[in-house]
C-alpha positions as CSV (number, residue, x, y, z in Angstrom):
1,X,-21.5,64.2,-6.7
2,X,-20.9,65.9,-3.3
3,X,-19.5,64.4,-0.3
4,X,-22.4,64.1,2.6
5,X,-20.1,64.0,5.5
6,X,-22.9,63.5,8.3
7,X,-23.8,60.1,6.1
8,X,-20.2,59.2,5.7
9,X,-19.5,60.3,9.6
10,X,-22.7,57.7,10.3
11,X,-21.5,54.7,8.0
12,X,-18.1,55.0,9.7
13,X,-19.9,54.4,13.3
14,X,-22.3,51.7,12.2
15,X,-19.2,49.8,10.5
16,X,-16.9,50.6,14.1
17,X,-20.1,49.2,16.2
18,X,-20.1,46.0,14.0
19,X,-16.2,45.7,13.8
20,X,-16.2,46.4,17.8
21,X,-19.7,43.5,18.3
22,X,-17.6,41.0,16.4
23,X,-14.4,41.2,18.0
24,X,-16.8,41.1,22.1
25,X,-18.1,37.9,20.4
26,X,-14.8,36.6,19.3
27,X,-13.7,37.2,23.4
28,X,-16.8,35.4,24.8
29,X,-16.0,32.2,22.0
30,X,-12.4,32.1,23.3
31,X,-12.3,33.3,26.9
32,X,-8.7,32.3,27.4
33,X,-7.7,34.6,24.7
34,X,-6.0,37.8,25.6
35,X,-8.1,40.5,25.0
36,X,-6.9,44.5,25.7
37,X,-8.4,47.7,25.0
38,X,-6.0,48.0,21.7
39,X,-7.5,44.9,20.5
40,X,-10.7,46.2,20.4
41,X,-9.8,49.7,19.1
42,X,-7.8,47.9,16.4
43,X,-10.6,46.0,15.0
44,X,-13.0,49.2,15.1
45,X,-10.0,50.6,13.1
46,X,-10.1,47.6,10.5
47,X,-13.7,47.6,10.1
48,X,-13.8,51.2,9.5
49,X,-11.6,51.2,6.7
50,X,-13.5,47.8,5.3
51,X,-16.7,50.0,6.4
52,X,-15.2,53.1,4.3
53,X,-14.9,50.8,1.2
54,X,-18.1,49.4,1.3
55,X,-20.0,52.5,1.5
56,X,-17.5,53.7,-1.4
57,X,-19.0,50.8,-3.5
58,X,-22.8,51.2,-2.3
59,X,-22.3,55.0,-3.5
60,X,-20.8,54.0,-6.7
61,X,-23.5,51.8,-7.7
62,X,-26.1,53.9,-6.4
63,X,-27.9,51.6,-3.6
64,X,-30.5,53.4,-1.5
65,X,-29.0,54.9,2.2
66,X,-31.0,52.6,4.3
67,X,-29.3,49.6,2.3
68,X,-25.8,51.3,2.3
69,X,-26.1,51.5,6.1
70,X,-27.0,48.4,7.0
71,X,-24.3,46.9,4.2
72,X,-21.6,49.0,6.1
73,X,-22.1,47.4,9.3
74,X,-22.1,44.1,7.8
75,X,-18.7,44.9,6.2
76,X,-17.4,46.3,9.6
77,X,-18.9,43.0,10.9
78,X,-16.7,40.6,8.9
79,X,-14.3,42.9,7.4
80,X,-11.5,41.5,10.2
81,X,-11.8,37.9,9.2
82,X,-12.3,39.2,5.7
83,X,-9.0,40.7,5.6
84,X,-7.2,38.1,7.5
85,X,-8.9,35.2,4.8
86,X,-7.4,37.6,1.8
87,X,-3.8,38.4,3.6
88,X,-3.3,34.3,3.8
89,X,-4.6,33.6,0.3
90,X,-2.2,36.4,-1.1
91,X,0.1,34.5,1.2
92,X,0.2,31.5,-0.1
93,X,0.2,32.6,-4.0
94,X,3.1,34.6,-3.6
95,X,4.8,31.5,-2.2
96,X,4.2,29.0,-4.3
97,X,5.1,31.5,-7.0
98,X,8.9,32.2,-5.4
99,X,9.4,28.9,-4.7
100,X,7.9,27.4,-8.1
C-alpha cells in the first residue's frame, strides 16, 4: 500500500492542534503553572508521535479517512497524559520487580 503523504502531512496537524488545545486547557485549569513556548511545542511534539501511531493503526485496520482523522486528533488530544499514565505504570512494575 502506498504512502499518501498529504493524508499523513494532515493527520500529523489535526493530532499537533489537539496535543497543542489540551496542553492551553491544562494552563487555563492551573494558572499558577509555568507555562513557556517549549512547553507547548513539546506537547504538539508528543501528540504527533501518539497522532503518527494512531493513524498507523487506523490504516492497518482499514478504518475510513474521515474516522482516522478525527481518531488522530483524539490521540494527539490525550496522547500526553496517555504517555505520562503508561511511563508511571511501567514505573512502578519495574520497581516492585527490583526490589521483590
Amino acid at each position: 500500500m502506498p504512502i499518501n503523504f498529504i493524508e499523513v502531512l494532515i493527520n500529523i496537524v489535526l493530532a499537533s492542534f489537539g496535543g497543542l488545545v489540551r496542553r492551553i486547557l491544562d494552563h487555563e485549569q492551573n494558572p499558577k503553572k509555568k507555562a513557556s513556548f517549549s512547553y507547548y511545542i513539546i506537547g504538539s511534539l508528543i501528540s504527533m508521535f501518539v497522532g503518527i501511531i494512531v493513524y498507523i493503526l487506523c490504516k492497518n485496520f482499514g478504518v475510513s479517512q474521515m474516522l482516522t482523522a478525527g481518531l488522530t486528533a483524539l490521540g494527539g488530544y490525550i496522547g500526553s497524559p496517555l504517555l505520562d499514565q503508561m511511563s508511571e505504570i511501567a514505573k512502578k512494575q519495574l520497581e516492585e520487580k527490583a526490589g521483590g
